[in-house]
C-alpha positions, 0 to 999 in steps of 0.5 A: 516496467513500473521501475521504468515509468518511475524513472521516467517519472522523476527525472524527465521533470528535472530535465525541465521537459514540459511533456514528462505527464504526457510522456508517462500517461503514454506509456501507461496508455499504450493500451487506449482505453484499456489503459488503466485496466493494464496498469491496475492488472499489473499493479495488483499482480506486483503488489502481491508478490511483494512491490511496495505498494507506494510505488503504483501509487506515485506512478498512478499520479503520475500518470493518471492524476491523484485523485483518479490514480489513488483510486487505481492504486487503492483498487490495486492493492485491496485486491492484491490484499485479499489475494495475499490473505487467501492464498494463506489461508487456504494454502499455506496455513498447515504448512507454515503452522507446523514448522512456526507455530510458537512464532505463528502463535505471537502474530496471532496474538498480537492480531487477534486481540483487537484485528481491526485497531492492530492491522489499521495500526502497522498499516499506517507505519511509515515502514514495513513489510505490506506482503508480510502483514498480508500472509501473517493475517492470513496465517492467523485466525484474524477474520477476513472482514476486520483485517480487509476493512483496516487495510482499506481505510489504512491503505488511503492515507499513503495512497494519496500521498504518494498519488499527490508526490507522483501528480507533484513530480510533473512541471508546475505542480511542486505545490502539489509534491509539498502537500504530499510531503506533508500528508505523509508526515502526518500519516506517519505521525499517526500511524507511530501514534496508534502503534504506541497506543497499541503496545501500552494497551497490550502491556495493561491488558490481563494474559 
């Protein structure tokens, strides 16, 4: 279903259709008011069974605006977030420790040293496993609290860009898709910043 409202999202713009919002926030909307409910039940669920999470985030804008569907889709993924951390943690920590624990042991290393800098670092990579960092933070022995809080703050940068993208898709808001594009260059910027950082701490700092 998100595969299709992207689809429409992108190429009933192209095809100079001055309804494409509309069209979108329809399909979305079904629902009346609990329309965005839906979409945040269903964003949630198929991002923490593995959906980039950028793509309710472009949908989001899209349809429900930026600002409005950032905030939808950062609700949807800090949720789908914890669900992933906790499903590890309680269910398949022993499991997956017995059979990797020397790579278990790398990831909690590498997270555990300095929870908060590390996770807000590979969240703000431009590629990488969302569903991944979820299930290896909760593999580990990284605290819920420092993991879940640079997630969020992590989260918001490409939630916005791509909020602004999806809202930019529409007619007559190319501006906004330029800022977007913008915003994502920066956040990617940052994000390769932090991560050099971190490797040149990690290197310097006594074993």
């Amino acid at each position: 279903m998100v595969g299709a409202m992207v689809a429409v999202a992108m190429c009933l713009p192209l095809l100079g259709a001055g309804s494409a919002q509309t069209t979108l926030v329809n399909l979305v909307s079904q629902g009346g008011v609990r329309g965005p409910a839906m979409f945040l039940a269903v964003a949630t669920l198929l991002t923490a069974i593995g959906l980039p999470r950028q793509i309710p985030a472009f949908v989001a804008g899209y349809a429900f605006g930026a600002w409005s569907g950032a905030a939808i889709a950062l609700l949807s993924q800090i949720i789908a977030c914890g669900a992933d951390f906790v499903w590890a943690r309680a269910v398949g920590r022993d499991f997956f420790s017995r059979r990797f624990g020397v790579v278990l042991r790398r990831i909690d290393s590498t997270l555990s040293a300095r929870p908060f800098i590390a996770t807000l670092t590979f969240r703000l990579m431009p590629v990488g496993s969302n569903i991944l960092l979820n299930l290896a933070a909760g593999l580990s022995s990284v605290r819920a609290l420092p993991f879940l809080a640079a997630s969020l703050i992590g989260f918001i940068p490409q939630t916005i860009v791509f909020a602004l993208i999806g809202r930019g898709s529409a007619p007559s808001h190319t501006n906004v898709l330029a800022i977007g594009a913008v915003m994502f260059l920066l956040s990617a910027g940052l994000g390769m910043f932090l991560f050099t950082k971190f490797r040149q701490d990690s290197a310097i700092r006594p074993q």
